[in-house]
N, C-alpha and C positions, 0 to 999 in steps of 0.2 A: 504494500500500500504506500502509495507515496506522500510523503506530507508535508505540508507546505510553511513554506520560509519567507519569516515576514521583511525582515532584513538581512538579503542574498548579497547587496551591495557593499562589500569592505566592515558589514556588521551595522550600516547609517540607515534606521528607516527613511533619515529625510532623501537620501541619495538614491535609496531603493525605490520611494516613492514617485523622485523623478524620472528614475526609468519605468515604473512600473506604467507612469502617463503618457509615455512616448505615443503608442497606439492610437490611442483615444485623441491625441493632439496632433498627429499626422494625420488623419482623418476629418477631421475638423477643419485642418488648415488649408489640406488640399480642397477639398469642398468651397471654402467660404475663401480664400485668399487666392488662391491658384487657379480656381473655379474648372477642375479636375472631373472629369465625368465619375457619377458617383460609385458605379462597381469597381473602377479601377483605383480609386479612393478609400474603398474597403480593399481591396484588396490587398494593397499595401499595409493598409491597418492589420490587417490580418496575417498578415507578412512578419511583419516586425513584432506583434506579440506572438507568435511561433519562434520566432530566433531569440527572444526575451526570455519565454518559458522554457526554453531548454538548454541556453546555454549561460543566463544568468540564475534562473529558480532552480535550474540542477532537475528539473521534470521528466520525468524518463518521456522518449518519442509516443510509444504507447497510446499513455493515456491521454498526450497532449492532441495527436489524432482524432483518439475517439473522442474525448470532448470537445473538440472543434467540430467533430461530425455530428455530435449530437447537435450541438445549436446551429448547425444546417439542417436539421433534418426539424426543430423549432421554426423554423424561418420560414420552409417549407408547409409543415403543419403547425399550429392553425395559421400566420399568415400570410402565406401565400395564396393559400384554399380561400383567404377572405379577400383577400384584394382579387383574384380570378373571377372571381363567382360576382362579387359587387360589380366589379365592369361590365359584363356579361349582362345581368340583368338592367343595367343602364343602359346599354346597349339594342336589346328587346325592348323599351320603353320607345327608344330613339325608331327601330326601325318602325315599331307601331304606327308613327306619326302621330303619338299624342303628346309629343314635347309643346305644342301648341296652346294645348289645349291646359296644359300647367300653368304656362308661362300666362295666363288670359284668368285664372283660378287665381293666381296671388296678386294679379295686378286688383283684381275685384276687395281682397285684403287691404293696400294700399297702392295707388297708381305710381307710388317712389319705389325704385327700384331698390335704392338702397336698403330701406325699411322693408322691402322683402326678401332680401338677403340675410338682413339681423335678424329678424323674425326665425328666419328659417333654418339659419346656421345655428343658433343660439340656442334655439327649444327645440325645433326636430333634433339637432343635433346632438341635444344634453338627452335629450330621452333614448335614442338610439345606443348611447354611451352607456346607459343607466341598465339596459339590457344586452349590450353585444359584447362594445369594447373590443382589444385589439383593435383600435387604428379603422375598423370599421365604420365608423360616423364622418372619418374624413375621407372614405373611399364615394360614401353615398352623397352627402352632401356637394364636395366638390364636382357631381356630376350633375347636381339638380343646380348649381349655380350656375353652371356653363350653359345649362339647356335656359336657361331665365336671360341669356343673353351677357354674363359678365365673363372679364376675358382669364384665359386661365391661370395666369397667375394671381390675379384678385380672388378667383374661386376658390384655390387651392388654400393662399393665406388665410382666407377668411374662415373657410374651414377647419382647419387647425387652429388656432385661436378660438374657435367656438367649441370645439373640442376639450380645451385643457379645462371649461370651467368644470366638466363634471368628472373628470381623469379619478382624482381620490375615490371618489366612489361609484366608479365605474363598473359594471357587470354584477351589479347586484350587490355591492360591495368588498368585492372579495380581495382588493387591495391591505382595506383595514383588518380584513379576514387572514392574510397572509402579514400582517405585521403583527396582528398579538400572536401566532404562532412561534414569529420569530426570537420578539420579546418576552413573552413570559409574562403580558400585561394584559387585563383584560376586553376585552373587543370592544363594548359597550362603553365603558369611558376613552378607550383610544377615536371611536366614531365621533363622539360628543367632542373631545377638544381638536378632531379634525374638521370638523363642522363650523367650529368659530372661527378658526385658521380659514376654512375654505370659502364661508359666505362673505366674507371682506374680501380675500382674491375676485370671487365671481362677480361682485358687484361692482367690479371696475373693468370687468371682458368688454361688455358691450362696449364701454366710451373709449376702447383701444381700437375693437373693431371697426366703428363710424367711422374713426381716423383712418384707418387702413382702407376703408371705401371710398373717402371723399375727402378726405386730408384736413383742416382748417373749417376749410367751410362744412364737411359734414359735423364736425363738434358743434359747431355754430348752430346748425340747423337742427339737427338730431339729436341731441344733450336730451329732449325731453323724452322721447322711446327707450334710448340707451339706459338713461337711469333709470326709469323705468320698470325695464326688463331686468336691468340686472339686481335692481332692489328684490325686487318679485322671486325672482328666482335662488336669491341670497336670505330670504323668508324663510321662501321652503325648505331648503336646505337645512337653514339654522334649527327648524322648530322639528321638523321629521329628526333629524341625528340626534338632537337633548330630548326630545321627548317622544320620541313614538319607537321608529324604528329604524337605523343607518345605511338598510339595506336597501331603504326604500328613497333615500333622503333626494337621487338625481331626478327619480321618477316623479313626485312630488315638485320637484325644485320645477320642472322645466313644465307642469300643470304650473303651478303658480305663474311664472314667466311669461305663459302662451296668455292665462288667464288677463295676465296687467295690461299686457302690449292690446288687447284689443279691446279690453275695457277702454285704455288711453284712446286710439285708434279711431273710438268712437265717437271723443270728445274734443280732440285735434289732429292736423295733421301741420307738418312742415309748410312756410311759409312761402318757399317755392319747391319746383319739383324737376330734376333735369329732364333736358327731354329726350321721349325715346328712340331709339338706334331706330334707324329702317326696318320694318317687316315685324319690330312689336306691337304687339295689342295693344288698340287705344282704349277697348272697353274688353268687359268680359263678356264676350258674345257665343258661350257656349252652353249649353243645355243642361239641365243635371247630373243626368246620366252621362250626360259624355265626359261630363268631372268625375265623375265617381269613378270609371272604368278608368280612366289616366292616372288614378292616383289609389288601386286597387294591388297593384304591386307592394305600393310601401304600408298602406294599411296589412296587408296579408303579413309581408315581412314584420311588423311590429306586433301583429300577433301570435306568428308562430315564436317568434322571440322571447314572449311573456310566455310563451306554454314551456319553453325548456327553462325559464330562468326562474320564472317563479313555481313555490313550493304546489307544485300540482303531480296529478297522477303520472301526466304525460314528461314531465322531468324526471321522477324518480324512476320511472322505465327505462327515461336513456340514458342514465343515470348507470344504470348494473349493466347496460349494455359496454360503456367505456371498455376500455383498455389502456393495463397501465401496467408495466413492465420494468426491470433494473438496465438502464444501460451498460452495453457490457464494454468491459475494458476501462472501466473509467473508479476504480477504488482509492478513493483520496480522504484524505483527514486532513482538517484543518492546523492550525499550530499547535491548536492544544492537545489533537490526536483524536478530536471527535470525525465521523464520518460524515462527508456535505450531503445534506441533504439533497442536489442538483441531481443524480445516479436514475431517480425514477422518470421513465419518460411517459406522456399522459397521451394518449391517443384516445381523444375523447371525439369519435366522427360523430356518432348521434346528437350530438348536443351543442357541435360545433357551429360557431357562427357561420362560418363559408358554407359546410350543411345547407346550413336556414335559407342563406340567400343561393346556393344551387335549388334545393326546392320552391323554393319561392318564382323563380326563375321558371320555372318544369312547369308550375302549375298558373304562372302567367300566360307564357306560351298558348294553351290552349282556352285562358280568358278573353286572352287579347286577339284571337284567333289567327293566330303566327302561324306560318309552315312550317314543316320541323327541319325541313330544306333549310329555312333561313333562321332559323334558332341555332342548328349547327355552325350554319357559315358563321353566326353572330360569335360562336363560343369560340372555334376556332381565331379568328380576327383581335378579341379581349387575347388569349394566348399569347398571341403575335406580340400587342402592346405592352404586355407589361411585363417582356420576359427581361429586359434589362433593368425594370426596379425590382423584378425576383430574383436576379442574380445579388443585385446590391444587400437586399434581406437576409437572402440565407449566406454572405458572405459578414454583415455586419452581425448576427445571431453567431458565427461559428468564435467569432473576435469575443464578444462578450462572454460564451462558456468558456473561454480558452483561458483570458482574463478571472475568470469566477474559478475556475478549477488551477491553475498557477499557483493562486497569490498574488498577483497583480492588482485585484479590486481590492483583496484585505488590506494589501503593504496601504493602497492610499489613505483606503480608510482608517484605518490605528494612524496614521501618522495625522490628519486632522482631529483625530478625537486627541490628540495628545498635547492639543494648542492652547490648554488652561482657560483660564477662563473667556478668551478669544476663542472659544470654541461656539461660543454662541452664534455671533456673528459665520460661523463655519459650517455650521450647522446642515445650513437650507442649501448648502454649495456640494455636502457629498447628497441628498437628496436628488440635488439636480443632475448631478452629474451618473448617478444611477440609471434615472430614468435615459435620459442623454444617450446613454453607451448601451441597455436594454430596448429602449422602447414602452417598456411599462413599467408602470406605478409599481405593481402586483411584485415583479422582479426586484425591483427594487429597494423593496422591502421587505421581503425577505433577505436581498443581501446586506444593505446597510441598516436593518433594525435595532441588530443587537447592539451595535458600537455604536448608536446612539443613544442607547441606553447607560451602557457603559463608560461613556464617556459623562453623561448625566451624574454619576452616582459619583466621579472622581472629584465635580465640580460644583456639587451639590444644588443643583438644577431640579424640575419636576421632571422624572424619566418621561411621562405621558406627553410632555410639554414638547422634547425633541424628539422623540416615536414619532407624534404626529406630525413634528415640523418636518421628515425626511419623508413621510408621504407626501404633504401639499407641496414643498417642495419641487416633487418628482414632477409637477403640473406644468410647472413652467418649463421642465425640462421636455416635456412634450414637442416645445415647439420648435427644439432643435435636432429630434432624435432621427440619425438616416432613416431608421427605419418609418416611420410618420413621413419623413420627407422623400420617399420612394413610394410611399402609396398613394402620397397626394398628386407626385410626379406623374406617374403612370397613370390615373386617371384622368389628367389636365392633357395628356396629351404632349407631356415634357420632358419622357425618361434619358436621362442623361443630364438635364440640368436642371439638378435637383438643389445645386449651388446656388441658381438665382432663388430659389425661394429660404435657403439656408440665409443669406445676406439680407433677407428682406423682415425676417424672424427673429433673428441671433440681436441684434442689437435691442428689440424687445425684450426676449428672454429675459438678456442680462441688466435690463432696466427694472423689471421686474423682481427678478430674481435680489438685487441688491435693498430694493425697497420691501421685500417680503423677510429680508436679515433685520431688517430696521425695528420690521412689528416684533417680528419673533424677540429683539434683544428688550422692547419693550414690553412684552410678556412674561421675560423672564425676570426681570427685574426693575419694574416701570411703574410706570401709570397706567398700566395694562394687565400687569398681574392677579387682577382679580377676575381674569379671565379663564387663570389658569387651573385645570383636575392635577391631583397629584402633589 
């Protein structure tokens, strides 16, 4: 069994730490400075932590292999299976010809494109997230923005950004689910002070996103939806995770959300409105039913969603059908000579997202009264598109196991929990940088849970307080992770330049990111503190 070595470097975690970043930061760099196509970007990433894990952590070939293979073969299942199947079925939308008949549905909503865009990225989006997750709310979403007429890298960003507000408790919650595992804390108060941490972040998405639509003058104009929506949905959130139930909290959140914006909606609109691109609808000129059937996929999709995610017959059926297995080749102990919990692999096809929206997909088909002639050609053609951001996936997923099974994420991790009481301020940086380098919240917490607990306890901090700072955290990491930024890619119709949307994100992120240490440090010791469980 091989086991890993936090300080491989001359005995310095700080030195070890800076190689251990090398990967993570040539990947980054190539991407957002060099503007490097993004497989070949991972690839190197994934290059250099292979020469790292074997000839500085001392990692036998082995296991560095197969855990590189295993987060290929992650990348692959579930998503790859989600990003396939979500194009596909946008695709089947598309060749139906009732991209029309949407784009005429939200204008009847509001005749501001804009405000149909926040609407729909922000609440379809957050509900989507609140039952799928994995990266599937920026698959769909950024397809239903392009078919609305916006161009796609506005789609793609907005997407993403409307994504990270319900990231923490995404898919039912199993984020928070997978960080009191890690911790040894209980779920129930970990939900509740990630709840307060997360309805302050969301209730500032929406007034990033108007910017990111219309710059200056969308704040100017849209301040009053924005906040709005994002109060609304920072409501739900807060009052479902302290008092009901955390697993429910995005479902909820993005009801309230839908709820405000069109209570508002009703009582004002913006004082002017751009005008529309050629061949948009001036009015909603379409019949009931011809709305219904255009928007009959994603109603379907959001129900078959709820039947696996929520506690019903039809979940716990596909439930026992899963499969889950020991990855072989891969027996690693951490420092202290515990075994990493990474070893089991989860091939859960019944209940998977990609699943949903392939079925979903099968049984539009014959609503929408498609040929099966061109449902094929349709599936094959999604293939075609997005086989350079599946390369980029399961090449960024092999970098992250390889990283996770080394010692490379630990070395970083111990060396910032080790920063005294400047750890606070440090804090929401390995969160982010978790999600960052995984993709998910979920990942991410389970890897950096414990050592922010641990680092809690040295500095006599509330553990509960950074637990949940390294999940909301991971939120904002959302908006930089290849992975996110390859499936928003490939859907926009932009594989390979997944850079331009990285440079358009990343200086977000990290604005963000520094203001979100800010709250946390007055949390921990502020005029905030009495916010804090624990």
């Amino acid at each position: 069994m091989y086991r890993q070595i936090l300080d491989p470097i001359g005995g310095s975690l700080a030195l070890s730490a800076a190689v251990a970043a090398i990967p993570l930061g040539l990947l980054l760099t190539l991407l957002g400075v060099f503007r490097t196509r993004s497989d070949v970007a991972a690839a190197c990433g994934l290059l250099a932590a292979s020469a790292i894990a074997v000839l500085a952590y001392r990692m036998p070939v082995t296991p560095a292999l197969s855990g590189a293979a295993q987060g290929a073969a992650f990348g692959l299942f579930p998503i790859v299976w989600i990003m396939l199947n979500a194009v596909w079925l946008n695709r089947l939308i598309d060749a139906s010809g009732l991209l029309s008949v949407i784009r005429q549905t939200f204008a009847a909503v509001s005749p501001d494109r804009r405000i149909q865009a926040l609407v729909l990225a922000f609440c379809f989006g957050a509900l989507l997230e609140a039952l799928a997750g994995f990266g599937a709310p920026v698959a769909v979403v950024t397809a239903i923005l392009i078919g609305l007429g916006h161009a796609p890298v506005r789609a793609a960003t907005v997407a993403m950004f409307a994504d990270a507000g319900g990231t923490a408790f995404g898919s039912m919650g199993n984020p928070i689910t997978a960080l009191a595992k890690a911790t040894n804390l209980p779920a129930v108060e970990l939900g509740r002070m990630v709840g307060r941490q997360s309805a302050i972040v969301a209730a500032f998405l929406p007034v990033i996103i108007v910017v990111v639509l219309d710059g200056r003058r969308g704040l100017r104009e849209l301040w009053p939806i924005a906040v709005v929506t994002g109060f609304g949905f920072a409501a739900g959130q807060f009052v479902t995770s302290n008092h009901l139930a955390y697993p429910l909290s995005d479902l909820v959140g993005a009801l309230a959300a839908t709820g405000a914006a069109v209570v508002l909606l009703r009582l004002w609109s913006p004082a002017t409105t751009p005008a529309l691109a050629p061949g948009d609808p001036e009015s909603p000129g379409r019949s009931p039913a011809a709305g219904l059937r255009a928007f009959t996929p994603y109603l379907l999709l959001v129900a078959l969603l709820a039947l696996v995610s929520l506690d019903t017959p039809v979940s716990r059926a596909t439930a026992r059908l899963g499969v889950r297995f020991p990855w072989p080749g891969v027996r690693v102990a951490d420092a202290h000579g515990r075994p990493l919990s990474l070893g089991t692999f989860a091939f859960d096809w019944p209940a998977a997202t990609g699943t949903i929206l392939l079925l979903t997909g099968l049984i539009s088909t014959v609503l929408l009264r498609l040929p099966v002639r061109t449902a094929l050609r349709e599936y094959g053609r999604a293939a075609v598109r997005i086989r350079r951001a599946a390369t980029t996936v399961v090449l960024v997923m092999a970098l992250t196991y390889l990283m996770n099974y080394s010692g490379q994420a630990a070395t970083i991790g111990t060396w910032l929990a080790g920063a005294g009481g400047v750890f606070v301020l440090l804090s929401p940086v390995l969160g982010w940088l978790g999600v960052a380098a995984t993709g998910s919240d979920t990942s991410a917490n389970a890897l950096f849970g414990a050592v922010q607990v641990a680092a809690a306890g040295r500095i006599g901090i509330s553990p509960v307080l950074l637990a949940a700072t390294n999940s909301e955290a991971g939120v904002l990491g959302k908006l930089v992770s290849p992975q996110n930024l390859a499936m928003a890619a490939a859907v926009a119709g932009m594989a390979g330049r997944e850079g331009v949307l990285f440079r358009r994100t990343f200086p977000w992120s990290v604005a963000c990111l520094a203001g979100f240490a800010v709250l946390v440090a007055l949390m921990a010791a502020g005029p905030l503190s009495w916010m804090v469980l624990g």
